[in-house]
C-alpha positions as CSV (number, residue, x, y, z in Angstrom):
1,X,133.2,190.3,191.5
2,X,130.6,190.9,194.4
3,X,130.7,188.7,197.5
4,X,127.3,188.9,198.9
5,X,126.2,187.1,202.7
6,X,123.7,187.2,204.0
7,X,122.0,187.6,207.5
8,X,118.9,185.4,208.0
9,X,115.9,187.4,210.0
10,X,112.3,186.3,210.7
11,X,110.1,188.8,209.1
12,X,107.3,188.9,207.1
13,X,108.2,191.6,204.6
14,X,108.8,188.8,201.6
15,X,110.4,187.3,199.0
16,X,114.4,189.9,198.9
17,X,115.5,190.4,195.2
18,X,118.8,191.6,193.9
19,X,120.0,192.4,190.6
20,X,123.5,193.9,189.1
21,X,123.9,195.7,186.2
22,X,127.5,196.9,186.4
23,X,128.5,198.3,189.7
24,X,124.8,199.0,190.3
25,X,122.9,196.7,193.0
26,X,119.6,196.8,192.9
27,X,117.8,195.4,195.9
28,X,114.0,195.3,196.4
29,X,113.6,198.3,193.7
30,X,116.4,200.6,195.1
31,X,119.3,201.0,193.3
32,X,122.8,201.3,194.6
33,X,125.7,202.2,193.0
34,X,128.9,200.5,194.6
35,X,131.4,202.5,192.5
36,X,130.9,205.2,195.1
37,X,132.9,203.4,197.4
38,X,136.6,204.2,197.2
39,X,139.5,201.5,196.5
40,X,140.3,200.0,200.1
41,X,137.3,201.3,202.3
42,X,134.6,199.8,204.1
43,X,131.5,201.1,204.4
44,X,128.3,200.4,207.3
45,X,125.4,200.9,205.2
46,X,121.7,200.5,206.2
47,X,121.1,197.7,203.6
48,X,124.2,196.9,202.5
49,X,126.1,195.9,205.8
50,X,129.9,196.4,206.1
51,X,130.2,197.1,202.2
52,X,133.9,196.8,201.2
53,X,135.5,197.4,198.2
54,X,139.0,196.3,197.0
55,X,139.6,197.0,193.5
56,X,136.6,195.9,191.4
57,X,135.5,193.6,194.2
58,X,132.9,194.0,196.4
59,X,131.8,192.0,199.8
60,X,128.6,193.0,201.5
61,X,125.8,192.0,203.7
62,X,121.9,192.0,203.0
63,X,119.6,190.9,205.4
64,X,118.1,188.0,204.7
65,X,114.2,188.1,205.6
66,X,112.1,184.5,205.9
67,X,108.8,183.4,207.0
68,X,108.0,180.8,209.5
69,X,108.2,177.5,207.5
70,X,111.6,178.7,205.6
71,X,114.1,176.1,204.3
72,X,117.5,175.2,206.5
73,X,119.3,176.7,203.3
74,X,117.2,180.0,203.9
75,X,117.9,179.7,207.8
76,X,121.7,179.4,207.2
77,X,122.5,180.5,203.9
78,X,125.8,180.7,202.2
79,X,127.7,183.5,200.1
80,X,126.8,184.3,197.0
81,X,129.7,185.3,194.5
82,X,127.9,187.0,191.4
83,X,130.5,187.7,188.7
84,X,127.7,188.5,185.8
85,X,124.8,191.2,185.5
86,X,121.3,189.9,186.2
87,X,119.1,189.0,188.8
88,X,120.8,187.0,191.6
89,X,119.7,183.9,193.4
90,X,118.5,184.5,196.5
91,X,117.4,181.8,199.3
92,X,113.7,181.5,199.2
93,X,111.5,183.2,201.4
94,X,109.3,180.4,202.8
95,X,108.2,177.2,202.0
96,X,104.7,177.2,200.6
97,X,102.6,174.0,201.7
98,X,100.3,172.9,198.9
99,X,96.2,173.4,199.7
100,X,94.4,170.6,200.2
101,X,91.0,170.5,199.5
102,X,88.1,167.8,201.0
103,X,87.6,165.6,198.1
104,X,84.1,164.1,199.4
């Protein structure tokens, strides 16, 4: 199982996305494969903060960008425990307001 949390940061790089295909994490396009970690040890990473691995599980931080107008789930997100491949749910980036046009 990985245990992912996440650390909320104003930015304005966009939308994170994160996939897993076996012990490979894929975030934003760059692959990382977390079977490189041995049994028991913890690992600082650039991306994936204070990676540890015990067994076949796996507990990391990613940092969470979000624009200006971003849901309080977004702001203060909980873990996410992904136990299957695919793409992972990840807070949203931003609320978008809907355009509204002059209707005269």
């Amino acid at each position: 199982m990985l245990t992912i949390k996440f650390s909320p940061v104003r930015s304005d790089k966009g939308q994170l996305t994160a996939s897993l295909t076996g012990k490979v994490l894929t975030v934003d396009g760059i692959a990382y494969d977390l079977d490189l970690v041995p049994d028991g040890a913890t690992v600082e990473h650039d991306v994936l903060k204070e990676l540890t691995r015990t067994g076949d599980d796996f507990e990391l931080t990613l940092t969470l960008p979000h624009g200006a107008k971003a849901p309080e789930e977004t702001r203060f997100p909980q873990p996410v425990m992904v136990t299957a491949n695919g793409d992972i749910d990840v807070p949203i980036f931003d609320v978008v307001e809907p355009i509204v046009e002059d209707l005269v």
